[in-house]
N, C-alpha and C positions, 0 to 999 in steps of 0.2 A: 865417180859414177855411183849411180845406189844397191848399196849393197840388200836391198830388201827383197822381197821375193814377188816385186811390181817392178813395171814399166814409170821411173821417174820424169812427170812432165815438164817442167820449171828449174829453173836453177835453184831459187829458196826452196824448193819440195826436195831437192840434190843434198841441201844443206840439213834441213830435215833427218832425212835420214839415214844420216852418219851419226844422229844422234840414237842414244840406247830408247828402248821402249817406255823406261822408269822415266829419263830425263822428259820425255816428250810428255808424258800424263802427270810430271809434276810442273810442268812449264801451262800445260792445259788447266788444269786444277788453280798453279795462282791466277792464272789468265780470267777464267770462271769467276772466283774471287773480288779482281779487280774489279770485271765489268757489273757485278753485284752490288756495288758498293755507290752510294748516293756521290758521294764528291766525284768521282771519276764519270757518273753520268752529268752532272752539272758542270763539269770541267770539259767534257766533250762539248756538249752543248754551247759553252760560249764559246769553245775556240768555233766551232762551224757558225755561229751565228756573226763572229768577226768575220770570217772567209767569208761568209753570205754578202757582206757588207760591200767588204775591199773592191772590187768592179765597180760598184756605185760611187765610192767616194773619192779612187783612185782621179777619175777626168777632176772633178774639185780640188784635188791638189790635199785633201785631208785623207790621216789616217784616221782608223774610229774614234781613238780619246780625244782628238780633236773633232770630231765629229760633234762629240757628247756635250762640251763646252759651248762650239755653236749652238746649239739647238737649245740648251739651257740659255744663253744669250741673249736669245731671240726672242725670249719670253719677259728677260729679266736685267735687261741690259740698262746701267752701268750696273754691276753688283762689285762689292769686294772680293779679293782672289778668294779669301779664306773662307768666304760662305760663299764662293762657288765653288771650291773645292770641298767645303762640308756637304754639299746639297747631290755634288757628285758623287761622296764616297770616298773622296780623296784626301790624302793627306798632302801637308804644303811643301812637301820634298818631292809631291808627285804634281800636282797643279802649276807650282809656281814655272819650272821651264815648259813645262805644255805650254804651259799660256807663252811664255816667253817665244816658243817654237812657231804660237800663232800669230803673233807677232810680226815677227821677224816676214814672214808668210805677208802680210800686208790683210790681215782679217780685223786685226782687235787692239787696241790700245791700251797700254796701264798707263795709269795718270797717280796722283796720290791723290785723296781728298783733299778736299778745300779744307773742309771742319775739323779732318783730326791726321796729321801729314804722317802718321804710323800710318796706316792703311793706302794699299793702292787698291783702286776702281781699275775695273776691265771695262770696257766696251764695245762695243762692234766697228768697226768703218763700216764706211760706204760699202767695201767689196765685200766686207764679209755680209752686211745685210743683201746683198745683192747674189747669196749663196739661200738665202729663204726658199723659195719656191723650190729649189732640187733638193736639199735637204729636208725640209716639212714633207717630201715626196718618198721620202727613202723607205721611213718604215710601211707602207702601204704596200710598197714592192718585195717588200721583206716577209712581209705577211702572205701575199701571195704565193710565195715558193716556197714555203714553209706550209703553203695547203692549211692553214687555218682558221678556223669561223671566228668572227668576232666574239662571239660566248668563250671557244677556245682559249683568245686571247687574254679576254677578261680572266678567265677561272686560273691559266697560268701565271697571268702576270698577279694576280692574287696570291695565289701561293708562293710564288716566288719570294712576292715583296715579306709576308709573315714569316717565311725562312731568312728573309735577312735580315726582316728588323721583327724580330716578336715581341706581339703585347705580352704584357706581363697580366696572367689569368688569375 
């Protein structure tokens, strides 16, 4: 029970305080800290924007990195893994069983080239092009619950994109 000189309401608030006064204002202070700090706002940001996601993509049968690939797909289908995992951001230890996971999934194909048999082509099936219309639909919905103007979108996805790949000034 708490020893403090209040009525504890919650169990974590019980937990609380049994801790000393110092411990609680040094645990507040890194807390402070953390949430100050750009990577742990960016870090938040995409884990809630996956969460945002997962209800949409779950009935499709895809998680979001497979999401990503479709949608990249759809634009640019057949490509090779290696520049579709360049175009993702990914490395070929992280593309290659995605893609294989998509696969397996009945969405997308690897084939090797014809012209040069080091390289394998991805490409869609039939079901996965038959994934267009809800997927091309997602980020629309995503936008809405996220309460964002299209100017919004623009100005963040700006800044974003120059935080991950900056011109050289």
């Amino acid at each position: 029970m708490c020893q403090g000189a209040h009525e504890c309401k919650t169990a974590s608030h019980e937990i609380s305080c049994e801790l000393s006064p110092s411990t609680i204002e040094s645990m507040t202070s890194r807390q402070n800290r953390l949430r100050k700090q750009l990577s742990f706002a960016l870090y938040s940001a995409a884990n809630r924007m996956v969460r945002m996601h997962r209800p949409l993509l779950e009935p499709l049968g895809l998680t979001f990195s497979q999401y990503l690939v479709i949608l990249e797909l759809l634009d640019s289908a057949p490509v090779p893994v290696g520049e579709l995992g360049n175009r993702l951001g990914m490395d070929t230890s992280t593309i290659t069983p995605l893609v294989k996971r998509i696969e397996i999934a009945g969405f997308v194909t690897r084939t090797r080239d014809v012209n040069d048999e080091r390289r394998v082509m991805v490409d869609l099936t039939v079901a996965g092009r038959a994934l267009e219309s809800d997927v091309r639909g997602i980020p629309d919905k995503i936008e809405s619950v996220c309460r964002l103007t299209e100017d919004d979108v623009e100005r963040l996805h700006a800044d974003l994109d120059e935080l991950g790949h900056p011109t050289t000034k």
